[in-house]
N, CA, C and O atoms as a Maestro MAE file, in Angstrom:
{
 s_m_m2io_version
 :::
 2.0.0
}

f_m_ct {
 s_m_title
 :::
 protein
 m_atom[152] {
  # First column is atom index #
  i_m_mmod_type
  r_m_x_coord
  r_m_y_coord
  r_m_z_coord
  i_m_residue_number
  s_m_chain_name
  s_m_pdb_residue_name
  s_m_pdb_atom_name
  i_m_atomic_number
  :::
  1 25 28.743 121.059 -60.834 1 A "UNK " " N  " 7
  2 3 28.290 119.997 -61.747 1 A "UNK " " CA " 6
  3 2 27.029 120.452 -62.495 1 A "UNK " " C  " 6
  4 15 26.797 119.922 -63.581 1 A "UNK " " O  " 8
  5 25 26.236 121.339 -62.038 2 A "UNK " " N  " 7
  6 3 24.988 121.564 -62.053 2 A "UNK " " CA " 6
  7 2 25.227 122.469 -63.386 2 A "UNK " " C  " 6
  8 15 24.435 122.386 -64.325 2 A "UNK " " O  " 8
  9 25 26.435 123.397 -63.431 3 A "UNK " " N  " 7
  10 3 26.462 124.304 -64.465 3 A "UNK " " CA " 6
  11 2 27.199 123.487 -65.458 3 A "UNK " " C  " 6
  12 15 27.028 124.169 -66.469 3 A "UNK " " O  " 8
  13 25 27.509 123.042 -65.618 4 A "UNK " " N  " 7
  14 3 28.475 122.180 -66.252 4 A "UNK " " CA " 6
  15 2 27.351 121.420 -67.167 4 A "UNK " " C  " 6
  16 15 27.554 121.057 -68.326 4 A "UNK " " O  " 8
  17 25 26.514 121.298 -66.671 5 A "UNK " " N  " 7
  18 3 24.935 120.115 -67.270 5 A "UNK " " CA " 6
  19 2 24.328 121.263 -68.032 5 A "UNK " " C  " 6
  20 15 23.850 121.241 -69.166 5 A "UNK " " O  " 8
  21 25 24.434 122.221 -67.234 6 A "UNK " " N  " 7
  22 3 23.323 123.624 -68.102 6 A "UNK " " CA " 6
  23 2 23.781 123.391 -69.152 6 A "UNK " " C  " 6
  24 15 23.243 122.424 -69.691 6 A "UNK " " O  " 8
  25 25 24.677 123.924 -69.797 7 A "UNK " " N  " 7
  26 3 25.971 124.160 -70.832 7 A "UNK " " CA " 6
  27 2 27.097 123.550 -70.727 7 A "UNK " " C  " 6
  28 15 27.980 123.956 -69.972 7 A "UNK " " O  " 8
  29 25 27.238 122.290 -71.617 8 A "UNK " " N  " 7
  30 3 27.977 121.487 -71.348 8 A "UNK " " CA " 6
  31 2 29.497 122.231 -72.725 8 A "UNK " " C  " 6
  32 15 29.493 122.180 -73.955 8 A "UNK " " O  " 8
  33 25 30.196 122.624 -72.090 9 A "UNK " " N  " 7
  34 3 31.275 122.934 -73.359 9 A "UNK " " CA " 6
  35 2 32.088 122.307 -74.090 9 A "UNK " " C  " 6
  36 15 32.797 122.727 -75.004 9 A "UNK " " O  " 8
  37 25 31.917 120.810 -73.474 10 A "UNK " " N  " 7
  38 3 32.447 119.805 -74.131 10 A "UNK " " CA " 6
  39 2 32.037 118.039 -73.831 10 A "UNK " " C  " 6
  40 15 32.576 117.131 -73.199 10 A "UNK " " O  " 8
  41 25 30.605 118.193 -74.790 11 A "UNK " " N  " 7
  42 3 30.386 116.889 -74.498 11 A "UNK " " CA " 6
  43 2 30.757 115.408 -75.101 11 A "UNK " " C  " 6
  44 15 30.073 114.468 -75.506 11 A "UNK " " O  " 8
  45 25 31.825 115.590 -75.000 12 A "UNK " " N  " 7
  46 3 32.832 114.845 -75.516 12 A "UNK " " CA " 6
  47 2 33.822 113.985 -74.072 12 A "UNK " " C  " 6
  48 15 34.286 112.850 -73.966 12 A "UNK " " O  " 8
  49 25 33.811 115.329 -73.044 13 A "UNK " " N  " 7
  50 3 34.469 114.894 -72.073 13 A "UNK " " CA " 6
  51 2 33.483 114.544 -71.069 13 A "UNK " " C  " 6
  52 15 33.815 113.737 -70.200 13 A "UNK " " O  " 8
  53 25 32.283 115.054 -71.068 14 A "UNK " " N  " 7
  54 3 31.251 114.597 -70.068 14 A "UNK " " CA " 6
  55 2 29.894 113.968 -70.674 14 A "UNK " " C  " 6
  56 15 28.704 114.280 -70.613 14 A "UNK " " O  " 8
  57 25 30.410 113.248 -71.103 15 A "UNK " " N  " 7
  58 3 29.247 112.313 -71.580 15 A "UNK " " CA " 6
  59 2 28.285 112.004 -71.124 15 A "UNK " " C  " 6
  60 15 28.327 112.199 -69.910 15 A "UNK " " O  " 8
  61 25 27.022 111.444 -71.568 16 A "UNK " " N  " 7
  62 3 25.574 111.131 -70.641 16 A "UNK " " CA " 6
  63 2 26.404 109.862 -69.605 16 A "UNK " " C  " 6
  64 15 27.498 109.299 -69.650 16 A "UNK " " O  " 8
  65 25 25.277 109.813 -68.756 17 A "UNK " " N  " 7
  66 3 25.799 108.382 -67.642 17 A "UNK " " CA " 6
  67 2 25.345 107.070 -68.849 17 A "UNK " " C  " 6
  68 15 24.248 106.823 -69.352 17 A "UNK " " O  " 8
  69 25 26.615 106.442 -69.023 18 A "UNK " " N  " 7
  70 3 26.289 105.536 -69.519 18 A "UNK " " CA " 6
  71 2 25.480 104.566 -68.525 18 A "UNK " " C  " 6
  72 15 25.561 104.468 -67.301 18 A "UNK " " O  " 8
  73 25 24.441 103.683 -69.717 19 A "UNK " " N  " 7
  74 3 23.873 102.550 -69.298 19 A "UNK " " CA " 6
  75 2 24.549 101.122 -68.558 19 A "UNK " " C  " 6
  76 15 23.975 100.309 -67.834 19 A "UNK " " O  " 8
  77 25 26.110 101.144 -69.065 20 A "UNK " " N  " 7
  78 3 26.425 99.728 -68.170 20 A "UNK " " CA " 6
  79 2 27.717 100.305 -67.287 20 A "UNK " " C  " 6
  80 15 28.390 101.280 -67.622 20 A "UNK " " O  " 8
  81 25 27.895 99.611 -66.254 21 A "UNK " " N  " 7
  82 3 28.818 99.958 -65.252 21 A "UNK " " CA " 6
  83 2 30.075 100.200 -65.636 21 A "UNK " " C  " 6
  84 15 30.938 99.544 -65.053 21 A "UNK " " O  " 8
  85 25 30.515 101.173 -66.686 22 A "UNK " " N  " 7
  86 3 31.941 101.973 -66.929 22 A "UNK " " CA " 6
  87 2 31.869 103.235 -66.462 22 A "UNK " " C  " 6
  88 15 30.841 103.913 -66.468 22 A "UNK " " O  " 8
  89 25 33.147 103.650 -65.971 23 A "UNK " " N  " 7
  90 3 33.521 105.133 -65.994 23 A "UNK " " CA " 6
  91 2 33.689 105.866 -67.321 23 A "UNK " " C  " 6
  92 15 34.184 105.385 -68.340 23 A "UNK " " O  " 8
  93 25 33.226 107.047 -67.171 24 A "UNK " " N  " 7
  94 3 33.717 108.176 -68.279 24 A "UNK " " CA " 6
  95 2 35.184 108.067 -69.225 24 A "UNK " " C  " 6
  96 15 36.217 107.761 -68.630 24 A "UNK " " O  " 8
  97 25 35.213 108.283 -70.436 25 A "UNK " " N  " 7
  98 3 36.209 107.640 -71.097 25 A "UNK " " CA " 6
  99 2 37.643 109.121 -70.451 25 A "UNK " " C  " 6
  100 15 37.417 110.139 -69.795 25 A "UNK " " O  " 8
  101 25 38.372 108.837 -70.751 26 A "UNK " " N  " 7
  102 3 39.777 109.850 -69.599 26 A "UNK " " CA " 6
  103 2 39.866 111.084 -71.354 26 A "UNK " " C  " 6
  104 15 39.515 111.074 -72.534 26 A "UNK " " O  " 8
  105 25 40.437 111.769 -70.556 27 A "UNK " " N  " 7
  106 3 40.316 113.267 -71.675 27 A "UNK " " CA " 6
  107 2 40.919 112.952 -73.417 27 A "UNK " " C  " 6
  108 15 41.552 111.915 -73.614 27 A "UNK " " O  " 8
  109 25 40.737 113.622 -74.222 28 A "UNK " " N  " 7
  110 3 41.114 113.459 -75.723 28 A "UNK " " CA " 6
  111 2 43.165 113.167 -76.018 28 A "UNK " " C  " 6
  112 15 43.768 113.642 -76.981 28 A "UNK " " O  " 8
  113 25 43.797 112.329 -74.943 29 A "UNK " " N  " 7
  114 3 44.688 112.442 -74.654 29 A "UNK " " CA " 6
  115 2 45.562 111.090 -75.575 29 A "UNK " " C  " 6
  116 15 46.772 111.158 -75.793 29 A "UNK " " O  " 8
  117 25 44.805 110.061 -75.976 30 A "UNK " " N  " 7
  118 3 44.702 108.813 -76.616 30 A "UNK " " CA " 6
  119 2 44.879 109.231 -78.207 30 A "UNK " " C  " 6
  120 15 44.231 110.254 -78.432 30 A "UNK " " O  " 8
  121 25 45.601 108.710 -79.425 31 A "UNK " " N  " 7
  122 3 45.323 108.635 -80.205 31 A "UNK " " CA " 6
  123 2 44.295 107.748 -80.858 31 A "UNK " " C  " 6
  124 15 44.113 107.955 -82.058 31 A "UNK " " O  " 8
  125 25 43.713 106.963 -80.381 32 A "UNK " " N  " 7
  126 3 42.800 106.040 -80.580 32 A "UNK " " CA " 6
  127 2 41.385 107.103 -80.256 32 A "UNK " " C  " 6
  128 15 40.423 106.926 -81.003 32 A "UNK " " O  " 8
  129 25 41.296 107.863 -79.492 33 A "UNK " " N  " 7
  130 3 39.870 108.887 -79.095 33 A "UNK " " CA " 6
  131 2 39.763 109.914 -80.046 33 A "UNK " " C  " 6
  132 15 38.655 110.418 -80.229 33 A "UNK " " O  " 8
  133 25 40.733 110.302 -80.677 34 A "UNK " " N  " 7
  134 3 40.958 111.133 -81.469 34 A "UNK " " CA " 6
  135 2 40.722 110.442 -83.034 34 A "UNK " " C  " 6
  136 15 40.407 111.112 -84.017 34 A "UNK " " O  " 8
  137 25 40.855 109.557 -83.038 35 A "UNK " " N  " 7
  138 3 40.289 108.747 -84.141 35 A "UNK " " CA " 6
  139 2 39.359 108.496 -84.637 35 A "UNK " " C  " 6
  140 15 39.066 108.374 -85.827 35 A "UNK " " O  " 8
  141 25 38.628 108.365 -83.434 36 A "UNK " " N  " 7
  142 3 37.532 108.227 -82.981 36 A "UNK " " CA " 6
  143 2 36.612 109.027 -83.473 36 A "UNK " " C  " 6
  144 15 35.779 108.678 -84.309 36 A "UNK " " O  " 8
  145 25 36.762 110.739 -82.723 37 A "UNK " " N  " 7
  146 3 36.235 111.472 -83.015 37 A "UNK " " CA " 6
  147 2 36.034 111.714 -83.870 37 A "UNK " " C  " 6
  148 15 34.925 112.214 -84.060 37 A "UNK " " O  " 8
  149 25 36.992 111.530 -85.050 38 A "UNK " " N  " 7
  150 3 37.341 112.040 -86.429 38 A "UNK " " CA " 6
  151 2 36.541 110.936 -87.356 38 A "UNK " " C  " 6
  152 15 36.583 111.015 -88.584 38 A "UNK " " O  " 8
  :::
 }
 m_bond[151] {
  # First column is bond index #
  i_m_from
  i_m_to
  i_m_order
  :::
  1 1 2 1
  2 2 3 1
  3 3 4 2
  4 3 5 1
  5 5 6 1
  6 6 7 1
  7 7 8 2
  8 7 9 1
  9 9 10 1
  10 10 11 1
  11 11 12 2
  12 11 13 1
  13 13 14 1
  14 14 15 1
  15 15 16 2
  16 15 17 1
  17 17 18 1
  18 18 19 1
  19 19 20 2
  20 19 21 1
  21 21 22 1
  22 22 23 1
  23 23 24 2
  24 23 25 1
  25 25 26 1
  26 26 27 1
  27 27 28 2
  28 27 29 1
  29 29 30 1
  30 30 31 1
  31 31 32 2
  32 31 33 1
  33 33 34 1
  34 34 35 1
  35 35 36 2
  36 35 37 1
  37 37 38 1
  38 38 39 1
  39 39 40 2
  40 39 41 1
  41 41 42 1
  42 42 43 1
  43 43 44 2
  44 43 45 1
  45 45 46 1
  46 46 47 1
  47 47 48 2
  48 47 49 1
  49 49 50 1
  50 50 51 1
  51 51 52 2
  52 51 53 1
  53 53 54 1
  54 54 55 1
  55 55 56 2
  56 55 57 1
  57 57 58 1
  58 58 59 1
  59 59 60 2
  60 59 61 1
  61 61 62 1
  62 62 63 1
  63 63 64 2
  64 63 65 1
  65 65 66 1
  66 66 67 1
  67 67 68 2
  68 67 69 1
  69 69 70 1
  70 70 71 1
  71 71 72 2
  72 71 73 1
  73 73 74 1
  74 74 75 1
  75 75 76 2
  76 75 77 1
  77 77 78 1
  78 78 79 1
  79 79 80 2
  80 79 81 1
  81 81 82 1
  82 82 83 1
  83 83 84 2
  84 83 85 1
  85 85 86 1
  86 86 87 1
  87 87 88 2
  88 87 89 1
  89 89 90 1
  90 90 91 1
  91 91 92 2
  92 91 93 1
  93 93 94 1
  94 94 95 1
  95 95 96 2
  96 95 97 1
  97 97 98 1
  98 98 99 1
  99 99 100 2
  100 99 101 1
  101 101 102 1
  102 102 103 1
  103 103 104 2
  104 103 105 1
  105 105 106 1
  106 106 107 1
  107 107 108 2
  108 107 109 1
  109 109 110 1
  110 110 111 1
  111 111 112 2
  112 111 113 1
  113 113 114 1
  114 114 115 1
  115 115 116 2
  116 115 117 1
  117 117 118 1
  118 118 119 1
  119 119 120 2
  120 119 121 1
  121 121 122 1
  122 122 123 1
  123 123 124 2
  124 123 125 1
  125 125 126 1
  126 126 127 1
  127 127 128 2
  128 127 129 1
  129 129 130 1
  130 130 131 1
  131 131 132 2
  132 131 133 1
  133 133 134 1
  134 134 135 1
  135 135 136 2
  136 135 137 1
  137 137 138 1
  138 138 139 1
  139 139 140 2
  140 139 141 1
  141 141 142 1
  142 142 143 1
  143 143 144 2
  144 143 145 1
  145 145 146 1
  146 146 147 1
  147 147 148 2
  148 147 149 1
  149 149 150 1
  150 150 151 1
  151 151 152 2
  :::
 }
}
């Protein structure tokens, strides 16, 4: 986890800890996240 924080290669999939009680959004697998991104 620790290297993963050094150099994050995709912070898209590991986002900061959000502020309110959700989990991490699930991988770029959604057309709606991809929308998103874009």
């Amino acid at each position: 986890i620790v290297d993963k924080m050094e150099h994050p290669p995709q912070p898209f999939a590991m986002p900061p800890p959000y502020p309110y009680p959700q989990p991490p959004p699930p991988p770029p697998q959604q057309p709606c996240k991809q929308n998103v991104k874009n």
